[in-house]
FIGUDREN-935245 format. One record per residue (C-alpha): residue number from 1; x, y, z. Coordinates in steps of 0.02 Angstrom, whole numbers, plus 50000, padded with zeros to 5 digits. Example, Ala and Ser with C-alpha at 12.3 -4.5 7.8 and 13.67 -1.06 7.14 Angstrom:
REC     i      px      py      pz
REC     1   50615   49775   50390
REC     2   50684   49947   50357
This chain:
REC     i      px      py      pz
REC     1   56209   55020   55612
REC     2   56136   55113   55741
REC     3   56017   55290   55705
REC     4   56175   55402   55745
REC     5   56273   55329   55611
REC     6   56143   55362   55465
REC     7   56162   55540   55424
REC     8   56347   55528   55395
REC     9   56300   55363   55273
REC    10   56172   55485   55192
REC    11   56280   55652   55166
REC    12   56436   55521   55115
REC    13   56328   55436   54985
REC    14   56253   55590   54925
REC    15   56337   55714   54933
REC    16   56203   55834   54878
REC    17   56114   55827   55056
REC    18   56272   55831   55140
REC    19   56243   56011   55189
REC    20   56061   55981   55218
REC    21   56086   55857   55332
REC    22   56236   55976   55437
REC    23   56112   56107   55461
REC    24   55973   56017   55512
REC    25   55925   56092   55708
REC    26   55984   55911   55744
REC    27   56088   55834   55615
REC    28   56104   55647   55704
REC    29   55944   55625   55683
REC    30   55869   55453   55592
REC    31   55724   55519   55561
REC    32   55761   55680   55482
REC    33   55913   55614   55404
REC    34   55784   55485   55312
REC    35   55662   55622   55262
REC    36   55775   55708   55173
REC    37   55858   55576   55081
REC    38   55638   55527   55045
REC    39   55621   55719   54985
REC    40   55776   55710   54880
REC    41   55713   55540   54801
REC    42   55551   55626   54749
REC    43   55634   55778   54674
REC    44   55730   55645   54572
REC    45   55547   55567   54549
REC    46   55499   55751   54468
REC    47   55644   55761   54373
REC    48   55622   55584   54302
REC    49   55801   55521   54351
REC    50   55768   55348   54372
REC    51   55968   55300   54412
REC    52   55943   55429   54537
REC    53   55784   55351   54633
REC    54   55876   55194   54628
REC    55   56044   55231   54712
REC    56   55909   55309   54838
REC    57   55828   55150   54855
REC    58   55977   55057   54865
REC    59   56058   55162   54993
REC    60   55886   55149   55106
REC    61   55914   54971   55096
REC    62   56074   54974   55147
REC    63   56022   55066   55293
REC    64   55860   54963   55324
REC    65   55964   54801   55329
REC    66   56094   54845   55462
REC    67   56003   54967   55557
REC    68   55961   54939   55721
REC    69   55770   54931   55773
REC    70   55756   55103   55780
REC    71   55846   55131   55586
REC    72   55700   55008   55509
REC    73   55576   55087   55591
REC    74   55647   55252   55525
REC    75   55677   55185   55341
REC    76   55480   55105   55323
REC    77   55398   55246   55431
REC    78   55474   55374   55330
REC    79   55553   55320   55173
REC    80   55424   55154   55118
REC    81   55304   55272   55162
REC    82   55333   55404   55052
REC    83   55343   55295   54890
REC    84   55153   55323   54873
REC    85   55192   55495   54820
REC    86   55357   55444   54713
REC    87   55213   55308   54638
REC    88   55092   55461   54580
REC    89   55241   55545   54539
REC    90   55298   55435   54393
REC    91   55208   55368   54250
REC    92   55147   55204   54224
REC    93   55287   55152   54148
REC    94   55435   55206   54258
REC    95   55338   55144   54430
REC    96   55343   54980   54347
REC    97   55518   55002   54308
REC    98   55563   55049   54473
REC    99   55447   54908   54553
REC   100   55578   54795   54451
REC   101   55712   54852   54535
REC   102   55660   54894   54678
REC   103   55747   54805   54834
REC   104   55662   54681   54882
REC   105   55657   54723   55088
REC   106   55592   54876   55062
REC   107   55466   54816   54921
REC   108   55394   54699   55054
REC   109   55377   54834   55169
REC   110   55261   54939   55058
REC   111   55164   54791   55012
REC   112   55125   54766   55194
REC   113   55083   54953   55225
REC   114   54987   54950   55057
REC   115   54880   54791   55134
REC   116   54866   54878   55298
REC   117   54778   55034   55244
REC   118   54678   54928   55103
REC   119   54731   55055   54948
């Protein structure tokens, strides 16, 4: 999968950001396509919807493991990093849930960028 392919995986998944991602200034974009389906997550971190966060997850892996070199980088730059603030955002109890179930790529990724900054 290559970066112009992922919003159209995104808005066809979720349909909720399809219009988000169409009116984005450039709507083929990996890395805005991934930031909003990373804000999206977190609103569904707010609103406690655990199924929610993990179709999200599941769809990032999707993307993460056929994308391209440029779609990983995309997914852990963006996505893995933001679940530091889905992490705050939950309680105790549904992080560890979602750690569970979390896939398994992308769960390795934040361990390494957890290890790299030392947190």
């Amino acid at each position: 999968m290559n970066q112009y392919e992922v919003p159209a995986l995104i808005a066809e998944r979720i349909p909720e950001l399809r219009d988000e991602i169409i009116e984005q200034p450039q709507p083929c974009n990996v890395n805005n396509a991934v930031h909003i389906l990373a804000n999206y997550t977190q609103k569904m971190c707010n609103a406690h919807d655990l199924l929610s966060i993990q179709k999200c997850m599941k769809l990032a892996d999707r993307i993460y493991t056929r994308g391209n070199a440029a779609v990983q980088n995309a997914v852990v730059n963006v996505f893995v990093y933001s679940f530091s603030a889905f992490r705050l955002t939950c309680n105790k109890v549904e992080w560890r849930l979602l750690q569970a179930k979390m896939p398994i790529n992308l769960y390795s990724a934040y361990v390494q960028q957890v290890l790299k900054s030392g947190i």
